[in-house]
N, C-alpha and C positions, 0 to 999 in steps of 0.2 A: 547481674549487677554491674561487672566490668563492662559489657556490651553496651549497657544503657548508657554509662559513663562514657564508653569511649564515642557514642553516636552524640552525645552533647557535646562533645571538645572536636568533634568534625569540623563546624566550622570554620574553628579558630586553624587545625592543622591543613584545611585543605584536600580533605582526608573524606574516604566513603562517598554520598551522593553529592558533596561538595567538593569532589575533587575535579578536575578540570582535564582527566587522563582520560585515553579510549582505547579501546582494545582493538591490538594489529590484528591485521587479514592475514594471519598465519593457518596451520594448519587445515583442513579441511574449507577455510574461505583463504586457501592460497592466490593471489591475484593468476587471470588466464584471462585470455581472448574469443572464448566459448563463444558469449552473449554477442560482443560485435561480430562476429564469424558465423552466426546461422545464419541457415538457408531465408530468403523472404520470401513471407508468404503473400503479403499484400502492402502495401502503402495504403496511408490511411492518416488522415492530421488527428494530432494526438490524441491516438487509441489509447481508448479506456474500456472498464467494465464488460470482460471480455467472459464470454459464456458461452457453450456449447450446445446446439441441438441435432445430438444425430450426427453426420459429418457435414452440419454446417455451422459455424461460426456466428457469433454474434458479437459485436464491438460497437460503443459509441464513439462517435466524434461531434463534441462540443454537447450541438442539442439534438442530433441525429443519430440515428439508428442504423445500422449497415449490415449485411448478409453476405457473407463469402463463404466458398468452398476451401478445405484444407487442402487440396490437392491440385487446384485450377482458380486461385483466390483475386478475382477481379471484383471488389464489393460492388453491393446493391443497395441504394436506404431503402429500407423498410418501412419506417416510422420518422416521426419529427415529433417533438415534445415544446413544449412552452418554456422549460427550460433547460438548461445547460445537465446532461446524465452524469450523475458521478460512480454511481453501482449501481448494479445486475445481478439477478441470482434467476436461474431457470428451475424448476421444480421439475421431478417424476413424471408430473401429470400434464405436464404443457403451460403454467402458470408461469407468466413472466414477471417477478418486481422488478422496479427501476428506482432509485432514487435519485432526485431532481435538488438542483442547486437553489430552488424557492422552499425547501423543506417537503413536499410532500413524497411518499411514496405511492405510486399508482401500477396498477396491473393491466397485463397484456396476454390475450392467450396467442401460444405459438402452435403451428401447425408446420413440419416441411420449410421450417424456414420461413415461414406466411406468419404476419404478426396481425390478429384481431383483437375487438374490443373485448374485455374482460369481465364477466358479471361482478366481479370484488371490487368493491369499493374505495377508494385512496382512501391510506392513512395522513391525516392533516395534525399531528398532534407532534410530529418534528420539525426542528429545525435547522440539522445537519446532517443528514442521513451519508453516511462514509462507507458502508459495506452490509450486505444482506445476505443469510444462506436460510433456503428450507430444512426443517428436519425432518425427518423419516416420518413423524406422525402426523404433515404438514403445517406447522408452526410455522413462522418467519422471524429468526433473530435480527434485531436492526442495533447496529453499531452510531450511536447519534454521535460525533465530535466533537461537538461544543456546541454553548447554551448562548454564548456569547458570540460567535463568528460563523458563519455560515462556510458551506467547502472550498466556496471561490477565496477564502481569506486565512487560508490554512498556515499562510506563513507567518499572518499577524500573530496566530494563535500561539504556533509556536515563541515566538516573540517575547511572546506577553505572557509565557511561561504557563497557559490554559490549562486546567483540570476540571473542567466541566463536564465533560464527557458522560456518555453511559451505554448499556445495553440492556435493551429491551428485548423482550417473549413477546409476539403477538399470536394466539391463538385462532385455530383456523374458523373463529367468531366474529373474531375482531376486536376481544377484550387482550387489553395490551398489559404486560406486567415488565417492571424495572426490574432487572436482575443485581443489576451493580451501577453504583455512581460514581462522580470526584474520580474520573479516569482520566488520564491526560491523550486525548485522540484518538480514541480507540477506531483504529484504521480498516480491519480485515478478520473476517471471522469464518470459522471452519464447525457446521456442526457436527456432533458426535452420537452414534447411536444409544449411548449412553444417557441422552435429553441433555448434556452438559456440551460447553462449546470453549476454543480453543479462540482466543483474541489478540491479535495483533496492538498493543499501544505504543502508539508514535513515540510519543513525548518523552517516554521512559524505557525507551528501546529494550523492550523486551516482550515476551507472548506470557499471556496468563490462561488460568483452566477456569471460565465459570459454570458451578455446578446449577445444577437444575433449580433448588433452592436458595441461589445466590452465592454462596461460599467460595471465596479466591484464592489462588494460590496462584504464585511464580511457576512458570514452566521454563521459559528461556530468561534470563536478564545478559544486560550489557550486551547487546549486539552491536557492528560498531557503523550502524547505519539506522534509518528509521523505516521498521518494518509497515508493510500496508495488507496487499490483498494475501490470502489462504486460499491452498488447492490441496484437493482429496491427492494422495500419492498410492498408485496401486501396487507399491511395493510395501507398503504401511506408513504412516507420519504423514507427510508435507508438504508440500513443495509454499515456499515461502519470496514474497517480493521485498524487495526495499529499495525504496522510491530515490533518496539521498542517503550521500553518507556523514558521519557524524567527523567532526573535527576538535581540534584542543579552542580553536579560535572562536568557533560556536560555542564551543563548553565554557569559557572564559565571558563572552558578552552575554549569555545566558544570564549568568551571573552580576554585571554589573548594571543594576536598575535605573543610573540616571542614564547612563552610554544607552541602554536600549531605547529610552523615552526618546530621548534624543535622536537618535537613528530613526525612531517612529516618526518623528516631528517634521524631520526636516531633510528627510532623504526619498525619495521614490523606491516604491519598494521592489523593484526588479533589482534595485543598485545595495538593497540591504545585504548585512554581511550574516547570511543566513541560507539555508540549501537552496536548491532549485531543481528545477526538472529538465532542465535541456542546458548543454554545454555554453559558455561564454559566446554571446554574438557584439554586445556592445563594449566602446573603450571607456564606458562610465562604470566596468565590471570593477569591484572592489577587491579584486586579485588579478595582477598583471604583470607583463614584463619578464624578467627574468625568472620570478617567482615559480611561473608559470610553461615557459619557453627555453629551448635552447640551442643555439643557431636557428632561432626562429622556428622548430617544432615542437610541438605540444610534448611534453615530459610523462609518459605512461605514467607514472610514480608523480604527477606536480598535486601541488594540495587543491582539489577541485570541489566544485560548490556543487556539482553535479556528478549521478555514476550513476552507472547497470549493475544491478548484481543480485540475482536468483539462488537461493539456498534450498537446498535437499536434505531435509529431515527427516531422521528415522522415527523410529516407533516410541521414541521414548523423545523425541521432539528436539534431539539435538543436531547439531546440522553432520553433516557428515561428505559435501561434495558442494562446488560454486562453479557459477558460470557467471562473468562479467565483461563489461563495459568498460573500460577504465578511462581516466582521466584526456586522453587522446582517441576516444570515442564518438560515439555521434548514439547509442541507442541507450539513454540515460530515463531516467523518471519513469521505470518498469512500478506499476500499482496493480497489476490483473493478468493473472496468467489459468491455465488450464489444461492438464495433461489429457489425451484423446490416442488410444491406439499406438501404445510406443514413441510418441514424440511427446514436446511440451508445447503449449503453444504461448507463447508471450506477446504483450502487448507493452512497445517502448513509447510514451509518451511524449519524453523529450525528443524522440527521433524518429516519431510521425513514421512509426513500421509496427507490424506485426510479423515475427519472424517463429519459426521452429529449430529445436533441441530434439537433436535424436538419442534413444533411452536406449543402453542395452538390456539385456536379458533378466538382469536382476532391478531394474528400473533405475541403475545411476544415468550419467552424462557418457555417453559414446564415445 
């Protein structure tokens, strides 16, 4: 009874999901220079949907497909799609999904790093496909983002405060089942052998558990960044991306609905005051100057619209190790990564590289 009462007088106090606070990068997400410090493994324009076959690598760029070695990483495209890849998932069996910034998801079979045509048929029945993983029984869970904004438009959504989202079971038929709706971005998804799957939501920076027959729970809340893609950790838990970090100034325009209209209306949305995936290039950046600078260098510590920063979760899915990007960085908008034989492999978006993380013995950060 107190609870419910004090969840209705929130938003008069400013208080709970109405408050405008974020949680510092202390303990375990202590700020470091891991993320901009690894080794590169290849240049690549903003790498995404990054997947493994065997020791060779698989990464989009835009609407292409590319092949590189982890250890000799000079890409190759492989494929070219009709449209822009936003996720990848590779299956057991050689089964490649992709999802495509026009909605559909289509298959590819991989052999050796060799990509052919796929007897499975696309699924045409999305129209935000944000993250895909097979399960053990060959299911495909599909992460849709919204019903309303497609992937190229992921900022409007956050914006415009979206909870459209869903995830969907696709059975290895083809008969599709809704697992959960009314999700704000559901980014990045890890399946579990359990038939239940571990989901990444943007919008409400936290990871949830959904079970086999639908049922949610919180697993992570209040991250203080917006989570995306999920990787198996062979030490147990996680390994976990977030693309941006979250700020009090975002938390604030969030919140005031003619300011965002407005911002919508009559601003270019590179210049909106809202995250981004690669560091300040234009003087139309709506953070600048000293805010940002001092004696004219970038401020580790300045309040930035853009970060790197990879989290290591354990078995009980809370983080426990980071490695980042920070604010006078260049390897920001991290959404797909995948650990392979003792290293991590990351993929930085904003900073057009795919680099590696070496893992000690127990699977942390080296």
């Amino acid at each position: 009874m107190i609870g419910a009462l004090s969840r209705l007088l929130d938003p008069l106090r400013g208080a709970g999901r109405h408050a405008i606070t974020v949680p510092p990068m202390d303990g375990a997400l202590q700020p470091n220079e891991r993320l901009e410090e690894a080794p590169l493994v290849c240049s690549l324009a903003s790498p995404d949907a990054l997947t493994l076959s065997g020791p060779t690598a698989l990464a989009a760029s835009n609407s292409k497909l590319f092949a590189f070695e982890l250890d000799a990483g000079a890409p190759r495209e492989v494929g070219a799609f009709a449209a822009d890849i936003v996720c990848a998932a590779l299956s057991q069996k050689g089964e490649l999904a992709v999802g495509l910034s026009d909605g559909r998801v289509t298959f590819r079979r991989v052999d050796a790093g060799a990509i052919a045509p796929s007897p499975l048929s696309d699924l045409a029945q999305f129209s935000c496909p944000t993250a895909l993983a097979w399960a053990d029984d060959g299911a495909l869970f599909v992460c849709e983002g919204s019903q309303t904004n497609p992937a190229s438009e992921w900022k409007r959504d956050l914006t415009e405060r979206g909870s459209s989202g869903s995830v969907w079971r696709v059975n290895p038929g083809g008969e599709a089942q809704r697992l959960a709706g009314d999700l704000a971005y559901p980014n990045g998804v890890l399946a579990l052998p359990d038939g239940s799957a571990i989901v990444s939501e943007s919008w409400r920076s936290r990871l949830i558990r959904i079970s086999a027959d639908g049922a949610t729970d919180v697993v992570v809340d209040d991250l203080p960044g917006y989570p995306a893609g999920l990787a198996r950790r062979s030490a147990g838990g996680a390994w976990l991306a977030l693309f941006a970090p979250r700020s009090q100034l975002f938390e604030f325009i969030l919140r005031e609905r003619s300011l965002r209209e407005q911002m919508m209306r009559e601003i270019d949305p590179d210049c909106w005051m809202a995250p981004a995936l690669r560091p300040a290039r234009s003087f139309l950046e709506p953070l600048q100057g000293g805010a940002l600078k001092q004696l004219g260098v970038m401020k580790p510590w300045a309040p930035s619209r853009s970060y790197g920063l990879v989290l290591a979760l354990d078995a009980q899915m809370r983080p426990e190790a980071s490695a980042h990007s920070r604010a006078n960085g260049l390897r920001h908008g991290v959404r797909s990564l995948v650990e392979s034989d003792g290293r991590l492999i990351v993929a930085s978006k904003g900073g057009d590289a795919v680099v590696s993380l070496a893992l000690d013995a127990r699977g942390g950060f080296a």
